[in-house]
C-alpha positions, 0 to 999 in steps of 0.5 A, spaced: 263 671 538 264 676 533 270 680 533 271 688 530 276 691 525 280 695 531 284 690 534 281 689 541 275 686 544 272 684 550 265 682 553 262 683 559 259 678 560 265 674 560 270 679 565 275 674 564 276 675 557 281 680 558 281 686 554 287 683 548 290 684 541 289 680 535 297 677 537 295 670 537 290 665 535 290 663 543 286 669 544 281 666 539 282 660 544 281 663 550 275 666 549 272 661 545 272 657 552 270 662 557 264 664 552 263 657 549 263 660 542 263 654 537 265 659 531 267 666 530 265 672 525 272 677 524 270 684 520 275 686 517 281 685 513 286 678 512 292 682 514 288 684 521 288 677 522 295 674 520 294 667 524 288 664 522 291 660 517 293 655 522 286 656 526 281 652 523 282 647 525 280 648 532 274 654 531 271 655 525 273 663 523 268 666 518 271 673 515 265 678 514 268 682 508 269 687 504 275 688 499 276 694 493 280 690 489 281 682 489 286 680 495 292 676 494 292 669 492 292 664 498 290 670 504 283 667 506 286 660 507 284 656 513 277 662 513 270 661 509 269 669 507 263 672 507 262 677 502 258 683 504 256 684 497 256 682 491 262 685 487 266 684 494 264 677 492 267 678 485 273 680 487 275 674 492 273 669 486 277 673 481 283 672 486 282 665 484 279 662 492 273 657 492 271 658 499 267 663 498 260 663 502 253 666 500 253 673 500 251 676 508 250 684 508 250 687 514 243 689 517 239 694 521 232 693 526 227 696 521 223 696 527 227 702 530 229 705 524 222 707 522 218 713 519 216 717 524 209 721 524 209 727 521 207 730 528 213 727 530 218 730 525 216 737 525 217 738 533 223 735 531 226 740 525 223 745 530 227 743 537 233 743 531 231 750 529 230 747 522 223 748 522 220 749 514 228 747 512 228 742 505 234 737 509 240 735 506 244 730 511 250 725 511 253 720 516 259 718 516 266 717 520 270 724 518 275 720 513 278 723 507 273 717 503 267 720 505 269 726 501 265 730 505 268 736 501 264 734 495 258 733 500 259 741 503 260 743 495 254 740 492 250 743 497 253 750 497 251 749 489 244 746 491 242 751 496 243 757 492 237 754 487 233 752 494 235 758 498 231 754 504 236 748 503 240 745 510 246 741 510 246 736 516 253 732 517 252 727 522 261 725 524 265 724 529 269 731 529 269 736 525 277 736 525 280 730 520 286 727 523 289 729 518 287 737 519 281 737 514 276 743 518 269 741 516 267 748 518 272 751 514 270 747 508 263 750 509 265 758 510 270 757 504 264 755 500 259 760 503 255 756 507 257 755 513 250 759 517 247 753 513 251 748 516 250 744 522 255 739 524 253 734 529 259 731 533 256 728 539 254 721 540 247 719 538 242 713 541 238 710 536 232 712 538 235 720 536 240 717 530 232 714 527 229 721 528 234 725 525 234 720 519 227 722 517 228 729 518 233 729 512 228 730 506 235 726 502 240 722 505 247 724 500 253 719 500 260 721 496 264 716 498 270 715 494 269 707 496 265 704 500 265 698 502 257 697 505 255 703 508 251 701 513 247 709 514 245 708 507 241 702 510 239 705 516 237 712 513 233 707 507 229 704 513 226 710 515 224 712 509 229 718 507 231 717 499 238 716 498 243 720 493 249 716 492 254 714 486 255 707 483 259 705 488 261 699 491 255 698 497 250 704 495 250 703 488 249 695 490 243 697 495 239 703 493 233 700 489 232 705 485 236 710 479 233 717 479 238 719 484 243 717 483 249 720 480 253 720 474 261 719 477 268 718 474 272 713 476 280 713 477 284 707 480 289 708 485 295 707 486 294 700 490 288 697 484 282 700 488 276 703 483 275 710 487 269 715 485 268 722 484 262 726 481 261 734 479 257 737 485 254 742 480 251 736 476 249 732 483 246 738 485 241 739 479 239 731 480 237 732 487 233 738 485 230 736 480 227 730 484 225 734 490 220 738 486 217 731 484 214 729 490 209 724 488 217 721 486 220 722 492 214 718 496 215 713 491 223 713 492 221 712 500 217 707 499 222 703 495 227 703 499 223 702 506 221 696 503 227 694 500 230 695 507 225 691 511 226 686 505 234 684 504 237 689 510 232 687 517 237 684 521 232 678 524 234 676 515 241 677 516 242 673 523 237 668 520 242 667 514 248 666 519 245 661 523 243 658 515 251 657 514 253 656 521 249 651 522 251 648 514 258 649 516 257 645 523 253 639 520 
């Protein structure tokens, strides 16, 4: 069974198992039953789970985790933690836990995620009206740690070097909840008929097509704790541009994107990251006209991808420790 940070789950192929809240471990038990489950894997936080302490001893819990600082002494208590990587894992040894697991990331099917054809690709950028455009793209739920503002303000600085530039920003709105307009960002900064903002669902198939029409995937995160598009969009062989930040600066092989960063705790101890887009720009640029690099950065983090991310690798891995913690 495994079980997300919102809250609630169900499966259908269990219509008993009602739709229910994180309230009490008799869910766990409940569903455990129903699905004959032997373990459960939570992603997500301590505090999400406030009862498993005491739930170990019926169900085996595993806490797929990712923290930005070390968590309270004693939170993982009656859990295994398993770190999705490795400063995720620094920090729960720096609380003082000795129950801490093997380092597990998160994994995509780099069968479906893939570089496609050149045939393929430039229909693609034709059918978006991109066609001969240097691409510029991100992913990523539209939240203020996402710093997409950074993203829209390096490209406006890229695009007036390369004036065939184009952004694409993959959300879920382009409205924040807090009110941030994605589309106001661009026009404040002039680029707004450069800009294409892609809000709608997407089935792997097109996420997969429109990673490889990006030319380079841009990730300014403040903090991340994996990051599975920067995966995603390495498995199909787009170059990635990232700070060194906690996931991506962990994951992306290679250093000739990456981008110089300044980083400030906040007022809860977490290491937040912020770059000078002007300087991003420059970086990016200056890799892009260097296509025999650009080649070789594709190469390497397809390969990387395939290597350590492949989800047959990474379920592989759990069935590893499972079946280590059963015996």
């Amino acid at each position: 069974m495994i079980f997300g940070p919102d809250g609630v789950y169900t499966d259908q192929r269990h219509p008993e198992a009602e739709l229910c809240a994180y309230e009490s471990f008799s869910f766990f038990e409940k569903l455990a039953k129903v699905s004959r489950a032997r373990t459960a894997i939570l992603l997500g936080y301590p505090d999400q789970f406030p009862f498993f302490q005491r739930a170990h001893k019926t169900l085996p819990l595993y806490l797929w985790a990712q923290f930005s600082r070390p968590p309270v002494k004693g939170a993982l208590r009656g859990v295994c933690a398993v770190p999705l990587t490795q400063k995720t894992k620094t920090f729960i040894l720096t609380s003082g836990e000795k129950h801490v697991a093997r380092i597990i990331p998160h994994g995509v099917d780099t069968e479906m995620y893939r570089p496609l054809d050149e045939k393929t690709v430039v229909s693609a950028k034709k059918t978006m009206g991109i066609e001969d455009r240097f691409v510029i793209g991100s992913v990523g739920a539209h939240t203020p740690r996402k710093r997409f503002d950074s993203i829209i303000q390096t490209f406006a600085r890229l695009q007036r070097i390369r004036k065939e530039a184009m952004l694409i920003i993959k959300t879920d709105r382009a409205i924040s909840p807090e009110g941030t307009d994605l589309q106001t960002l661009a026009r404040r900064e002039g680029v707004l008929d450069k800009t294409l903002f892609l809000t709608e669902e997407l089935s792997e198939e097109r996420m997969c097509t429109l990673y490889n029409v990006m030319d380079i995937f841009l990730n300014l995160s403040e903090w991340e704790g994996f990051c599975l598009p920067v995966i995603e969009a390495m498995s199909c062989g787009t170059p990635v541009s990232s700070m060194p930040l906690q996931g991506p600066g962990e994951t992306v092989p290679y250093k000739e994107l990456r981008i110089p960063a300044r980083s400030t705790l906040d007022v809860n101890g977490s290491l937040l990251f912020s770059c000078d887009p002007q300087e991003a720009a420059r970086i990016i640029v200056d890799v892009s006209r260097n296509l025999s690099l650009v080649e070789e950065l594709s190469r390497a983090g397809r390969k990387e991808a395939a290597t350590m991310f492949d989800i047959r690798t990474v379920a592989g891995l759990w069935d590893e420790l499972i079946s280590g913690h059963e015996n």
